[in-house]
MOPAC internal coordinates of N, CA, C and O (Angstrom, degrees):
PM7 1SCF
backbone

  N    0.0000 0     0.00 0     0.00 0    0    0    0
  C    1.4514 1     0.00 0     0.00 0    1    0    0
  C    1.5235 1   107.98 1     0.00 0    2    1    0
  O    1.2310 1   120.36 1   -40.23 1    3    2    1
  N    1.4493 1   116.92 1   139.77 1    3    2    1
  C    1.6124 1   107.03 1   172.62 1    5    3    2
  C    1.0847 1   108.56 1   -86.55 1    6    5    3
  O    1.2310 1   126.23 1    21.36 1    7    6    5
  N    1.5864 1   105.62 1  -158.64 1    7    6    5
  C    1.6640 1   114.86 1  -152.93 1    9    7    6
  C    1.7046 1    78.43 1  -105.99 1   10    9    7
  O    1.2310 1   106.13 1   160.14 1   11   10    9
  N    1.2828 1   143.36 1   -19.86 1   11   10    9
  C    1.2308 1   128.20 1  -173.67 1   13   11   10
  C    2.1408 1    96.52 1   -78.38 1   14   13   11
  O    1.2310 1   121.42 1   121.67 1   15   14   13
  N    1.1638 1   114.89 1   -58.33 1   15   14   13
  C    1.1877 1   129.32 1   177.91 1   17   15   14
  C    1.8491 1   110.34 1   -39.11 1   18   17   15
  O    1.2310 1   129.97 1   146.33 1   19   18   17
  N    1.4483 1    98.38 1   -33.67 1   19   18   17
  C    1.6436 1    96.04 1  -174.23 1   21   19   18
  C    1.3159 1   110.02 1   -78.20 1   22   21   19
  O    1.2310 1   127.15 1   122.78 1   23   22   21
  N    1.3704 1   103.84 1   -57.22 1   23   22   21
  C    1.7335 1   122.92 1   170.63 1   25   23   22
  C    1.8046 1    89.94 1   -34.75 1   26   25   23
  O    1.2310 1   111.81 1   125.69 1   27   26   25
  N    1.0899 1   133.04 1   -54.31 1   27   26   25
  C    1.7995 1   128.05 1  -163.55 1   29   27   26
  C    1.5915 1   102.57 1   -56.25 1   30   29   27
  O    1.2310 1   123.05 1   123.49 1   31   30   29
  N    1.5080 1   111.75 1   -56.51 1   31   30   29
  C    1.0467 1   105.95 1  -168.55 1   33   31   30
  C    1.7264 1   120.29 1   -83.16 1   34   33   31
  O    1.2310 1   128.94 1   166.92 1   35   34   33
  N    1.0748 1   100.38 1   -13.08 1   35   34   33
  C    1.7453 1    96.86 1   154.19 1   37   35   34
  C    1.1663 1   126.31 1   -64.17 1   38   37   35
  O    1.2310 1   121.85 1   133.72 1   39   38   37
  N    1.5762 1   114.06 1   -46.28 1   39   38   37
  C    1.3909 1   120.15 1  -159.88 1   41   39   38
  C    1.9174 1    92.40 1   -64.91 1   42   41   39
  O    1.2310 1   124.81 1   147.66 1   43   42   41
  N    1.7276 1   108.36 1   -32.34 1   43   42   41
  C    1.5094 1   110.70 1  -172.14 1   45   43   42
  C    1.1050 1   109.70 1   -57.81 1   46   45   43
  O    1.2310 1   122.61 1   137.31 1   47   46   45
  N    1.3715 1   112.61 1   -42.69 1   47   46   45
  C    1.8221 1   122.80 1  -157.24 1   49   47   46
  C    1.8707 1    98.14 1   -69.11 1   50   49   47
  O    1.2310 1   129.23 1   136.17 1   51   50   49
  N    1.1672 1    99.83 1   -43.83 1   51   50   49
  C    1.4479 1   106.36 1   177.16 1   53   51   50
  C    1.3644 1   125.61 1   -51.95 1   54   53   51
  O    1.2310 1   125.91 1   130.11 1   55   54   53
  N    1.5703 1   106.25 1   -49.89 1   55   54   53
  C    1.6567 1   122.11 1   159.13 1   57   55   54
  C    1.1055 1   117.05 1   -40.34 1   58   57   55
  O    1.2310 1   116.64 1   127.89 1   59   58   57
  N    1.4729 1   124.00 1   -52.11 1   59   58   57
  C    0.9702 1   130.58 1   172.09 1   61   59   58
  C    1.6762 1   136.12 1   -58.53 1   62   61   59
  O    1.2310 1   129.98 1   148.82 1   63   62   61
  N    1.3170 1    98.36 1   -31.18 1   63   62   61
  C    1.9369 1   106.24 1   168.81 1   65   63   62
  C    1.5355 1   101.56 1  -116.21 1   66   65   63
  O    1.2310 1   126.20 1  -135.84 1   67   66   65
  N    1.4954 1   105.69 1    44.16 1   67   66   65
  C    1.3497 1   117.32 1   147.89 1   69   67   66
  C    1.4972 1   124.15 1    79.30 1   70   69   67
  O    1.2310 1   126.18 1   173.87 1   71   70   69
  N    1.9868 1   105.73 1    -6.13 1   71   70   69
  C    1.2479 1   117.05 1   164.01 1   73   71   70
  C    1.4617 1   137.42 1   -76.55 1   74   73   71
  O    1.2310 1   120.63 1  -123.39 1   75   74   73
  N    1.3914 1   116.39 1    56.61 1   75   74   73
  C    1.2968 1   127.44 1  -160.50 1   77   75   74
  C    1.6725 1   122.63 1   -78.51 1   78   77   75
  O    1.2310 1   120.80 1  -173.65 1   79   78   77
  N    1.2819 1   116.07 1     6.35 1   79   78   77
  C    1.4717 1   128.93 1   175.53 1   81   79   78
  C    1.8086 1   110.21 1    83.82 1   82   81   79
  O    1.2310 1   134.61 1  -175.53 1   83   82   81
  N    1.3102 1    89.34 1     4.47 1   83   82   81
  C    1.9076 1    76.92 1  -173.53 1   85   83   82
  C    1.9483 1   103.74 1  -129.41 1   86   85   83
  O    1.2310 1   123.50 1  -160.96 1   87   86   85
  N    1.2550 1   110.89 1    19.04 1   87   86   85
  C    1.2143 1   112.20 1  -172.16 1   89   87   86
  C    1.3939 1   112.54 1   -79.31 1   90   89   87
  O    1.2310 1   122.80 1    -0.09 1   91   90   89
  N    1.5334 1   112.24 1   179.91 1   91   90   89
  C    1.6000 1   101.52 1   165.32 1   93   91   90
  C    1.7287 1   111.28 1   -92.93 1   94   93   91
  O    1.2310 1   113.36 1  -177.15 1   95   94   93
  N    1.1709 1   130.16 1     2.85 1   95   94   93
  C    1.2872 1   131.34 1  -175.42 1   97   95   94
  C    2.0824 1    93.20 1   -82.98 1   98   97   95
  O    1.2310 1   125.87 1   133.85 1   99   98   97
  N    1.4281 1   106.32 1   -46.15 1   99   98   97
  C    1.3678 1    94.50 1  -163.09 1  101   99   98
  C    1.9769 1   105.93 1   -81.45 1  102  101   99
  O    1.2310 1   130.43 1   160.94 1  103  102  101
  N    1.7001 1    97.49 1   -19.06 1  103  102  101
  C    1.2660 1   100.00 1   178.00 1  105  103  102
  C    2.3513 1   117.43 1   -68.18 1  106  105  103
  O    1.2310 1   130.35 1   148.55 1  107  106  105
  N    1.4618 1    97.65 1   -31.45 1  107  106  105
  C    1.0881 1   117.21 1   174.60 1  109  107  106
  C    1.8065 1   116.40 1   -62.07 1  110  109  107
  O    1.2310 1   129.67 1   138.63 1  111  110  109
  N    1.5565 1    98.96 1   -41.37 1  111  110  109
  C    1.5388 1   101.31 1   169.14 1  113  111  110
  C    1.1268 1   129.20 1   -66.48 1  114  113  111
  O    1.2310 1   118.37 1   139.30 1  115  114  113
  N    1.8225 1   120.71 1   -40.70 1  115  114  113
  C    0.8961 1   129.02 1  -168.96 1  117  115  114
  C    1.7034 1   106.32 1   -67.30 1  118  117  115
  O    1.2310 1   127.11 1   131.42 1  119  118  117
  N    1.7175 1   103.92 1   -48.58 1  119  118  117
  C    2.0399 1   110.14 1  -175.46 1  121  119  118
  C    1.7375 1    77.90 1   -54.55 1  122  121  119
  O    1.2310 1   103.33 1    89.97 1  123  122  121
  N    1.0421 1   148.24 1   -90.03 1  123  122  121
  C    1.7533 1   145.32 1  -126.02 1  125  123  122
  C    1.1547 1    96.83 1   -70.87 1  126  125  123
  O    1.2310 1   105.66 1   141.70 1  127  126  125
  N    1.7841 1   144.19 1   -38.30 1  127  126  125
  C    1.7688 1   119.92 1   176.24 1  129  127  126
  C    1.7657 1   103.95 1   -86.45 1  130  129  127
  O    1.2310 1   113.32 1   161.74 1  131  130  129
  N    1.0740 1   130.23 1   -18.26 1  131  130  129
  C    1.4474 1   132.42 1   168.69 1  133  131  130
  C    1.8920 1    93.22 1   -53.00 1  134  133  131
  O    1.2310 1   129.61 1    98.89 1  135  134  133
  N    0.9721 1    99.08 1   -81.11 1  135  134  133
  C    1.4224 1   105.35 1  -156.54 1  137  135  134
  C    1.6546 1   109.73 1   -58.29 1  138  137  135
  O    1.2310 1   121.23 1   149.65 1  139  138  137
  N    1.9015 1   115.26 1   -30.35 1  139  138  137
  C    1.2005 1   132.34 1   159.98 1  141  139  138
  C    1.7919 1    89.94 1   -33.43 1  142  141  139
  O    1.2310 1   129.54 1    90.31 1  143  142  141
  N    1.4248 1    99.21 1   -89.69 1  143  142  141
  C    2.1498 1   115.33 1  -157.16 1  145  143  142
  C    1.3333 1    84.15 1   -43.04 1  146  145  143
  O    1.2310 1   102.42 1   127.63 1  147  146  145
  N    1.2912 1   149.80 1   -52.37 1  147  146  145
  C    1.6536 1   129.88 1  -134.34 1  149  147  146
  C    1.8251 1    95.32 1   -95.30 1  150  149  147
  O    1.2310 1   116.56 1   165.23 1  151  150  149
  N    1.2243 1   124.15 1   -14.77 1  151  150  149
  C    1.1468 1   131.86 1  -162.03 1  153  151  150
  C    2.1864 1    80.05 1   -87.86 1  154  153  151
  O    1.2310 1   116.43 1   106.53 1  155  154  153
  N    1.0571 1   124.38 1   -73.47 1  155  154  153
  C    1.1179 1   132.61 1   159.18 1  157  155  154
  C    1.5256 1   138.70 1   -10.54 1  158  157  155
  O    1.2310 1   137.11 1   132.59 1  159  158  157
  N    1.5016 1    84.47 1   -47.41 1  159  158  157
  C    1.6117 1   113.63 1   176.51 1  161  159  158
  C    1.9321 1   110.40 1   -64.75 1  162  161  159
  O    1.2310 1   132.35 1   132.25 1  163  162  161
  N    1.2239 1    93.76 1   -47.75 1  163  162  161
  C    1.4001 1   123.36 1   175.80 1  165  163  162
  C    1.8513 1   111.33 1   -54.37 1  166  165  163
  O    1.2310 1   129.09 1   108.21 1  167  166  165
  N    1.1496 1   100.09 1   -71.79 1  167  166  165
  C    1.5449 1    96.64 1   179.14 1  169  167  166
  C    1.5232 1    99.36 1   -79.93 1  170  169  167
  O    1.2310 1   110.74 1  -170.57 1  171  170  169
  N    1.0824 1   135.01 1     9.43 1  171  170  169
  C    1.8272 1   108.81 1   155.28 1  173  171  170
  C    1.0345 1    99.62 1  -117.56 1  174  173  171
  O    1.2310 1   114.32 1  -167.29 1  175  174  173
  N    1.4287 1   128.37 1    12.71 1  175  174  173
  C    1.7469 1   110.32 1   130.92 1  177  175  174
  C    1.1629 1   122.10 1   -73.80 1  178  177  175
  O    1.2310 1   109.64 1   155.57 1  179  178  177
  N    1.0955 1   137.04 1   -24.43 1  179  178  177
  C    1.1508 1   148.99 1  -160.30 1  181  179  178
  C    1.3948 1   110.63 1   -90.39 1  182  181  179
  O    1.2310 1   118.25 1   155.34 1  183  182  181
  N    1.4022 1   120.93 1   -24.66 1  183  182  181
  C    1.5878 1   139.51 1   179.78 1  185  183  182
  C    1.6339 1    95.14 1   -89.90 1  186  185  183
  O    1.2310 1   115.49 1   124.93 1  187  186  185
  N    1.2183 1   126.16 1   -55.07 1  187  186  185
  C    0.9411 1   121.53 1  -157.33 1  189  187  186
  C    1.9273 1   112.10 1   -88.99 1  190  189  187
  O    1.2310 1   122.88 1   179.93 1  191  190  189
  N    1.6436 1   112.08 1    -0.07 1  191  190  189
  C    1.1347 1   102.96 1   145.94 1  193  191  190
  C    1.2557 1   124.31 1   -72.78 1  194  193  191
  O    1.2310 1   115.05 1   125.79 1  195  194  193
  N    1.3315 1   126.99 1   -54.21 1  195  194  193
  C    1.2591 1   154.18 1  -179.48 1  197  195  194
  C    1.9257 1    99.36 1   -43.54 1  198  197  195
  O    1.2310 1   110.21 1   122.92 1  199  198  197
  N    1.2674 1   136.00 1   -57.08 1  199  198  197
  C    1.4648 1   139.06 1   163.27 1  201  199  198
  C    1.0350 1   115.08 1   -43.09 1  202  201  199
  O    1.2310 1   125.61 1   103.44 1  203  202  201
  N    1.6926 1   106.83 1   -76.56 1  203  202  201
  C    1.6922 1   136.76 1  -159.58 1  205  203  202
  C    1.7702 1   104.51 1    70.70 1  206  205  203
  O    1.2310 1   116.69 1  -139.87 1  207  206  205
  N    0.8550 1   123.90 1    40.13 1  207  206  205
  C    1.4496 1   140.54 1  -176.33 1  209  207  206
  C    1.2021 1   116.60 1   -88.95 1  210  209  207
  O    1.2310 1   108.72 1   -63.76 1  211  210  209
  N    1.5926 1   138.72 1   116.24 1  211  210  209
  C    1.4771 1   141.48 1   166.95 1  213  211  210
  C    1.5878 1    98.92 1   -29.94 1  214  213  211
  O    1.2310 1   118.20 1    95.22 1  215  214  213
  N    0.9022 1   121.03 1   -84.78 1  215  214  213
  C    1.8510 1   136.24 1   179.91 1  217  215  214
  C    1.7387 1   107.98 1   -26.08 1  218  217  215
  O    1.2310 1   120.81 1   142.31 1  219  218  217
  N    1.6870 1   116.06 1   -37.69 1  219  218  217
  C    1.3590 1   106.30 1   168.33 1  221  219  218
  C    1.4870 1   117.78 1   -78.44 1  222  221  219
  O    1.2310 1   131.15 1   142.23 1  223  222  221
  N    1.0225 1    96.09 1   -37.77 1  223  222  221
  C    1.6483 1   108.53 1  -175.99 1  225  223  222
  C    2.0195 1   100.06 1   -59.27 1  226  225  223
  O    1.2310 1   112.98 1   127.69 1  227  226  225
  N    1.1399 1   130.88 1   -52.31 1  227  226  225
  C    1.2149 1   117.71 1  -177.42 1  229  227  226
  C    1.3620 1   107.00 1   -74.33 1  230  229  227
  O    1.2310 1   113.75 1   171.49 1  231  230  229
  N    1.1262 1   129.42 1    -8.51 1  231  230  229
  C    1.5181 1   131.98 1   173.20 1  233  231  230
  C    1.4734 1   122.02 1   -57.05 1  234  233  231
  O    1.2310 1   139.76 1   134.11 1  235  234  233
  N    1.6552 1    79.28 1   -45.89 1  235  234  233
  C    1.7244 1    98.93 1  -177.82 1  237  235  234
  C    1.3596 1   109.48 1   -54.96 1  238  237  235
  O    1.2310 1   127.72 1   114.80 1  239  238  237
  N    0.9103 1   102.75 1   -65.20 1  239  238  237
  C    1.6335 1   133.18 1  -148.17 1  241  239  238
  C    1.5049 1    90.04 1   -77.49 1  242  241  239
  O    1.2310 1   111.06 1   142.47 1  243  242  241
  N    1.1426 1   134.43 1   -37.53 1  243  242  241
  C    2.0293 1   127.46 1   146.35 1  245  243  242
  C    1.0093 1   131.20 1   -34.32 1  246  245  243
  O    1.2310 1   130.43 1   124.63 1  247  246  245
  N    1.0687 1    97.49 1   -55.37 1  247  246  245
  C    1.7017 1   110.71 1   168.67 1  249  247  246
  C    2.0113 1   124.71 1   -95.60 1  250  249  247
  O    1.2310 1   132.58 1  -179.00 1  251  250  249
  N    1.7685 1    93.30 1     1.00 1  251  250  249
  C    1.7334 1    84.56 1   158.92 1  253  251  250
  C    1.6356 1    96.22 1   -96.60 1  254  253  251
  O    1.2310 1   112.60 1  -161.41 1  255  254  253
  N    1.3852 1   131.57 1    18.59 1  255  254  253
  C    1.4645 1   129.86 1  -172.21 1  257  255  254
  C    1.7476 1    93.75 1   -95.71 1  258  257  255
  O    1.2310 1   125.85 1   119.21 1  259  258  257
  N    1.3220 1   106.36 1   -60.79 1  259  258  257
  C    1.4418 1   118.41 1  -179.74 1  261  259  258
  C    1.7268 1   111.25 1   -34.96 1  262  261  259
  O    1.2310 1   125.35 1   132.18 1  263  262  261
  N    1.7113 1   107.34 1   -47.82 1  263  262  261
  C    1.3728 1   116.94 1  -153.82 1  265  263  262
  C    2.0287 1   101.48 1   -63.73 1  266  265  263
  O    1.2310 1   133.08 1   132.91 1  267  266  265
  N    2.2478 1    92.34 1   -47.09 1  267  266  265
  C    1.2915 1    85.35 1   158.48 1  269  267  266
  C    1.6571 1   163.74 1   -74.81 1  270  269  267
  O    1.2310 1   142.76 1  -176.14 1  271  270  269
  N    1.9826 1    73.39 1     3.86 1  271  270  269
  C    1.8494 1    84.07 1   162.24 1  273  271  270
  C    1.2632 1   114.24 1   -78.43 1  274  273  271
  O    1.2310 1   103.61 1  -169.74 1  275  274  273
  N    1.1823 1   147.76 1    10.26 1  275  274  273
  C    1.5932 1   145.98 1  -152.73 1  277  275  274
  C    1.5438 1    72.82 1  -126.57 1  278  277  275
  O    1.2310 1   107.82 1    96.34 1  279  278  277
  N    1.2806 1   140.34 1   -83.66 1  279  278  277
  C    1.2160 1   134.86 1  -123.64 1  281  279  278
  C    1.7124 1    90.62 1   -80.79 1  282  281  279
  O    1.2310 1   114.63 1   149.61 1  283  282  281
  N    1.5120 1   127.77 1   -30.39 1  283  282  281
  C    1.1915 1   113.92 1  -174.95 1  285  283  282
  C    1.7138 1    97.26 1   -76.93 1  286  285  283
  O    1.2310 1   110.85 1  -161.22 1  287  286  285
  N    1.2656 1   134.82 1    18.78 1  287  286  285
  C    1.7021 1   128.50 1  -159.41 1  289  287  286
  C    1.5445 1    82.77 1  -116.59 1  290  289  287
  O    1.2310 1   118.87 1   133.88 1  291  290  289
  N    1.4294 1   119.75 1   -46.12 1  291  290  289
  C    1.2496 1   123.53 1   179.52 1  293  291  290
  C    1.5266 1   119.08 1   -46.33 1  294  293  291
  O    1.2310 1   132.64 1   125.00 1  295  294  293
  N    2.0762 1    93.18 1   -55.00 1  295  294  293
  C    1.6659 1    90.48 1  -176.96 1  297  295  294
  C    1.7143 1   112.98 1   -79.30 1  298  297  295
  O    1.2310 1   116.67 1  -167.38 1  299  298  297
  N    1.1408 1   123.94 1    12.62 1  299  298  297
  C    1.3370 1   126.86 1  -167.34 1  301  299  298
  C    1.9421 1    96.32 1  -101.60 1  302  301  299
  O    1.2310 1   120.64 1   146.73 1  303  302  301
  N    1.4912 1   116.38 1   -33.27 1  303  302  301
  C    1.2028 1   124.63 1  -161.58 1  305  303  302
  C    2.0925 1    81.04 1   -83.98 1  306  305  303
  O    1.2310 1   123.61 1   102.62 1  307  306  305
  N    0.9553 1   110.69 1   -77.38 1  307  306  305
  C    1.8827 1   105.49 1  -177.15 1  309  307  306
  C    1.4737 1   106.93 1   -39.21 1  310  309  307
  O    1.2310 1   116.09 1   162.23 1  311  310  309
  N    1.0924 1   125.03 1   -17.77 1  311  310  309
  C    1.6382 1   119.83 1  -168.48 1  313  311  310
  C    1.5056 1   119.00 1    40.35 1  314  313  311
  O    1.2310 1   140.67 1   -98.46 1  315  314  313
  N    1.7596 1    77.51 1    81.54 1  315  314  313
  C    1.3179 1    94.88 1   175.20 1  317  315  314
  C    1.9774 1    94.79 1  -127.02 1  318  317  315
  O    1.2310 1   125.11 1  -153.08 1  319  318  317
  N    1.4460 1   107.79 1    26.92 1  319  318  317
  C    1.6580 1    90.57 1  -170.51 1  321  319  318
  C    1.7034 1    78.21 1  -160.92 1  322  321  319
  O    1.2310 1   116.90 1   -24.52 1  323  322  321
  N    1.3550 1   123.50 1   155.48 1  323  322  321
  C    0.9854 1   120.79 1  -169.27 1  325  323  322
  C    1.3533 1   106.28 1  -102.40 1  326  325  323
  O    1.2310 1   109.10 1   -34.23 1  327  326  325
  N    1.7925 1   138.03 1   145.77 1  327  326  325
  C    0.9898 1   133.55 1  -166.10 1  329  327  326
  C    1.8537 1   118.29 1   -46.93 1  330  329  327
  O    1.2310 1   121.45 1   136.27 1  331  330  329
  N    1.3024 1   114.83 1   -43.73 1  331  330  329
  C    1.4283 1   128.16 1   157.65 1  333  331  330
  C    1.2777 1   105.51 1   -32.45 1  334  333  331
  O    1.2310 1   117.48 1   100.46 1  335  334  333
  N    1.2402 1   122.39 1   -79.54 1  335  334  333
  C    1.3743 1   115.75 1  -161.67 1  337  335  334
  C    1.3863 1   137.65 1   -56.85 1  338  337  335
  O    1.2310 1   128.53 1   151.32 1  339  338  337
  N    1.6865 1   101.18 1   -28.68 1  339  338  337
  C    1.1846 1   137.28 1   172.00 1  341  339  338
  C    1.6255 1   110.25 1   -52.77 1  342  341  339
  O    1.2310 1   123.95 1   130.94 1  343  342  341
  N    1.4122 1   110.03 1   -49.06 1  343  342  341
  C    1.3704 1   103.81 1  -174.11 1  345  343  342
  C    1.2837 1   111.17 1   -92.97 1  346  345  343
  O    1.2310 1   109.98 1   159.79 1  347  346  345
  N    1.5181 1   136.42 1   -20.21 1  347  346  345
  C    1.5473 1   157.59 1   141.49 1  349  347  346
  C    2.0532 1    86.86 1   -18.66 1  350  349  347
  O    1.2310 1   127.49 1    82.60 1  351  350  349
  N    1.1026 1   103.18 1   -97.40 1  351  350  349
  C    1.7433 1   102.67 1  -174.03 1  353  351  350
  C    1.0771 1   117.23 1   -37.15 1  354  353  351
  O    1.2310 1   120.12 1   119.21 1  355  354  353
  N    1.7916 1   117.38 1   -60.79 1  355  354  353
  C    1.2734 1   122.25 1  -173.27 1  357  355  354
  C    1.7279 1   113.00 1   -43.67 1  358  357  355
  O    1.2310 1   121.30 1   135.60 1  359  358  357
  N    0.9831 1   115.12 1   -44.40 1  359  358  357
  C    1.7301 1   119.37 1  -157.20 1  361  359  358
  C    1.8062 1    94.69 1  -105.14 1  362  361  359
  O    1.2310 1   126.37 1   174.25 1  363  362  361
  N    1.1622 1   105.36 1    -5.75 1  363  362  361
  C    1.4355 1   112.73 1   164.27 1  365  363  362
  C    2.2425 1   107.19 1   -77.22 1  366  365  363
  O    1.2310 1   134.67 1   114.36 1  367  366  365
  N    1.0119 1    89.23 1   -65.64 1  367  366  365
  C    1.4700 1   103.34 1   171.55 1  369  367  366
  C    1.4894 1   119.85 1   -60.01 1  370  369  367
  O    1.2310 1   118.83 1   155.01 1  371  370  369
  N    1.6064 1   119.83 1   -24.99 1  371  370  369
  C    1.5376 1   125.99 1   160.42 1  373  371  370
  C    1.7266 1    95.55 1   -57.52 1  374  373  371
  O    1.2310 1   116.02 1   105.55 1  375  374  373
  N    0.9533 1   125.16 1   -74.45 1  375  374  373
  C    1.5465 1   154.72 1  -178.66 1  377  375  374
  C    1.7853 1    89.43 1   -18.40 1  378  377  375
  O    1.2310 1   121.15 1    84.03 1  379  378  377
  N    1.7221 1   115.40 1   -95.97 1  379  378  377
  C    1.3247 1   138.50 1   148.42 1  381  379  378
  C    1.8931 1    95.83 1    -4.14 1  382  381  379
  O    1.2310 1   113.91 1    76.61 1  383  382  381
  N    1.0878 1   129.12 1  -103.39 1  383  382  381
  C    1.4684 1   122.78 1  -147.34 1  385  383  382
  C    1.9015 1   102.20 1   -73.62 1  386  385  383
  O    1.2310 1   113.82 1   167.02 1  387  386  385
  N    1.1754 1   129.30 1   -12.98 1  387  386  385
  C    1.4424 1   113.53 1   141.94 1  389  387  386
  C    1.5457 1   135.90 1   -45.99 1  390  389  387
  O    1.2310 1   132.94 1   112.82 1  391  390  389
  N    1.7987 1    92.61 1   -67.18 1  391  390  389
  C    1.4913 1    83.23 1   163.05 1  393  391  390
  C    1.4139 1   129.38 1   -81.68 1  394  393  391
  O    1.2310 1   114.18 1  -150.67 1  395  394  393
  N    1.2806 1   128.63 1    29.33 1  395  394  393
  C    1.2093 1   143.67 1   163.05 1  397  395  394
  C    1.8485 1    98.86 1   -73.77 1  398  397  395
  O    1.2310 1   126.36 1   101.75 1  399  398  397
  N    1.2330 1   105.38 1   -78.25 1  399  398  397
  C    1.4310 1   148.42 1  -142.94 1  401  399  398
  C    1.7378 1    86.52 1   -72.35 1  402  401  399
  O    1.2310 1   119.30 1   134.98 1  403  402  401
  N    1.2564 1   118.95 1   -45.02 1  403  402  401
  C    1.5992 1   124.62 1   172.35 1  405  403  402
  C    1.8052 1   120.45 1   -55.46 1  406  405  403
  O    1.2310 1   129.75 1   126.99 1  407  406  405
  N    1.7285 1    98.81 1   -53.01 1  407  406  405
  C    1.6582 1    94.16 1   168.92 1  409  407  406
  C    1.3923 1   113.29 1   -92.72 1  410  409  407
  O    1.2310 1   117.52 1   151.00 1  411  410  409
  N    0.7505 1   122.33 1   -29.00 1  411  410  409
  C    2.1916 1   109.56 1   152.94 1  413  411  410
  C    1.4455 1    98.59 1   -36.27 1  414  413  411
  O    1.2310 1   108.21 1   115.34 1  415  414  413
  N    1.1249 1   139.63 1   -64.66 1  415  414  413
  C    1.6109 1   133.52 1   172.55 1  417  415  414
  C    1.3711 1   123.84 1   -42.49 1  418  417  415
  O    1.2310 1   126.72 1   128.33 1  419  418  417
  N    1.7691 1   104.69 1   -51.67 1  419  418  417
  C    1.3853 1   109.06 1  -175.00 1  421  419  418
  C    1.6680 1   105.40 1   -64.50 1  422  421  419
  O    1.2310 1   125.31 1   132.37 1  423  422  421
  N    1.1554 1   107.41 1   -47.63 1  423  422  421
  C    1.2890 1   106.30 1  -148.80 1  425  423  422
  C    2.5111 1   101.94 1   -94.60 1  426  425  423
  O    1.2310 1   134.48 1  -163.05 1  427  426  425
  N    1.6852 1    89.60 1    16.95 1  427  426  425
  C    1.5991 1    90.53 1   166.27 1  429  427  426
  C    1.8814 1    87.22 1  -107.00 1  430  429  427
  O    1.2310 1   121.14 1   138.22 1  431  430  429
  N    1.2778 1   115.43 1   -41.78 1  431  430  429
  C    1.3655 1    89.17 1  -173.44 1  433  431  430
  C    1.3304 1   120.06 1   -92.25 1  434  433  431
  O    1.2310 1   123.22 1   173.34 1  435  434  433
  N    1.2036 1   111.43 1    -6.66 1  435  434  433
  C    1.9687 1   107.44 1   160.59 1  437  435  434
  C    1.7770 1   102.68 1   -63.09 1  438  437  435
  O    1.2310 1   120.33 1   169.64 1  439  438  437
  N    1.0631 1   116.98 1   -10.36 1  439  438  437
  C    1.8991 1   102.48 1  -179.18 1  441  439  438
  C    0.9923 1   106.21 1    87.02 1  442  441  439
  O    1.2310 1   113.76 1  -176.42 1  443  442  441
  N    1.4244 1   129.41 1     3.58 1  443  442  441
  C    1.6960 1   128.11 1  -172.66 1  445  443  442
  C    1.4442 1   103.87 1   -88.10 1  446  445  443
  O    1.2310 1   116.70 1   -64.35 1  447  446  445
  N    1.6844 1   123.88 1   115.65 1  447  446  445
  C    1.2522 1   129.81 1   179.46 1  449  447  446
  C    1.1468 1    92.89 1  -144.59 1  450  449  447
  O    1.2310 1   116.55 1  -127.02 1  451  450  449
  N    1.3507 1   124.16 1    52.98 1  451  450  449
  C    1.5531 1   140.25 1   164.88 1  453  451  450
  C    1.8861 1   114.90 1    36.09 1  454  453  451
  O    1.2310 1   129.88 1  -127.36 1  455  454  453
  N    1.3476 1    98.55 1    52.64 1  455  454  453
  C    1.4918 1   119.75 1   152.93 1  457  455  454
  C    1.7883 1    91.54 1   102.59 1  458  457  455
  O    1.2310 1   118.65 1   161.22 1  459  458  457
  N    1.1011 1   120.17 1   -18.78 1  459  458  457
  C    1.6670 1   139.80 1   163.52 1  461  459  458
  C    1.7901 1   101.32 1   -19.35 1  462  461  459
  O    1.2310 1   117.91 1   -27.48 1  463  462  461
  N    1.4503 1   121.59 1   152.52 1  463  462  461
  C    1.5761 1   102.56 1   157.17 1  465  463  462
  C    1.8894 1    90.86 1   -86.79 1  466  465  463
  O    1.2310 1   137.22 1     6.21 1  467  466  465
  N    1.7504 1    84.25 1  -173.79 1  467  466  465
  C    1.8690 1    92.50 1   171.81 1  469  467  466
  C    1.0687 1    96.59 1   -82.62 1  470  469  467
  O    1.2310 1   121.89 1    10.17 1  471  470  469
  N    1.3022 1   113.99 1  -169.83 1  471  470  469
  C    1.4991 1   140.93 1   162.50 1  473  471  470
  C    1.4064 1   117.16 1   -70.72 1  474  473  471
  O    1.2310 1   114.94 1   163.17 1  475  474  473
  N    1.4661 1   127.20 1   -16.83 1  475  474  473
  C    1.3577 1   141.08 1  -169.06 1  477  475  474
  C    1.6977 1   102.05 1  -102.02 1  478  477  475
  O    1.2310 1   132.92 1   135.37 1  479  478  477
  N    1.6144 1    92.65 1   -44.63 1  479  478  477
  C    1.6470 1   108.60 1  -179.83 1  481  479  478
  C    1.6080 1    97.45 1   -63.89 1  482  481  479
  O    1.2310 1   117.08 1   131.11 1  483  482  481
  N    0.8336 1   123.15 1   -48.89 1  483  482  481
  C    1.9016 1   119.21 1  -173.68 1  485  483  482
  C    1.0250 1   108.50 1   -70.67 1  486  485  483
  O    1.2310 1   109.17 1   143.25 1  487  486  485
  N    1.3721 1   137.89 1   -36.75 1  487  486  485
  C    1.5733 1   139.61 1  -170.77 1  489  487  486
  C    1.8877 1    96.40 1   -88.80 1  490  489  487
  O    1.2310 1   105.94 1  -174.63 1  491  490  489
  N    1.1987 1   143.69 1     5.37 1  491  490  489
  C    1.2373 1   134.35 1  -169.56 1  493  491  490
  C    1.5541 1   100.96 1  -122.42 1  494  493  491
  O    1.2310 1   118.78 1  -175.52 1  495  494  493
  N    1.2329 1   119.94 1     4.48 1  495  494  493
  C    1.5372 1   133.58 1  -164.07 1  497  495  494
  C    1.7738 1   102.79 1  -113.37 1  498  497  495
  O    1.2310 1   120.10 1   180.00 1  499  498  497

């Protein structure tokens, strides 16, 4: 079976126990993790003024990826984007805030805080 064929029969199975993309249960999820990521978005801006750290900065920008998976779930639920495309971005932006979320890692445990000491380096001084 392909990956277009699988995606069909999920989206069916879902239809079927009543998850059809246009309800108020999925419309209710989407306003509460939208507003969840952007609420999020906010205080790791807010961290990442306060740092100025490579590792915050990709944090952000991970989680302003997340915020736009909600809002593209939104325009996918009004059908204003065609189911294709929807998952084209979406799993594009899974893709995007991994490797976001991966060098925020690399680059807190490489010690790279852009010429910064660490946190270990400041407390040993």
């Amino acid at each position: 079976m392909t990956a277009n064929g699988i995606g069909r029969v999920a989206f069916h199975v879902g239809s079927a126990l009543g998850f059809d993309g246009s309800g108020p249960v999925l419309a209710s999820l989407l306003l509460l993790g939208g507003l969840t990521s952007v609420v999020l978005v906010v205080l790791s801006a807010v961290a990442f003024c306060r740092r100025r750290s490579r590792s915050y900065l990709l944090v952000t920008l991970a989680l302003g990826a997340l915020s736009i998976k909600a809002f593209l779930g939104g325009v996918w639920m009004f059908r204003l984007m065609p189911v294709g495309q929807h998952h084209f971005f979406e799993h594009g932006l899974d893709l995007l805030t991994a490797a976001l979320l991966g060098a925020a890692v690399y680059y807190a445990r490489a010690g790279s805080n852009d010429g910064k000491p660490s946190a270990e380096e400041f407390r040993s001084r």
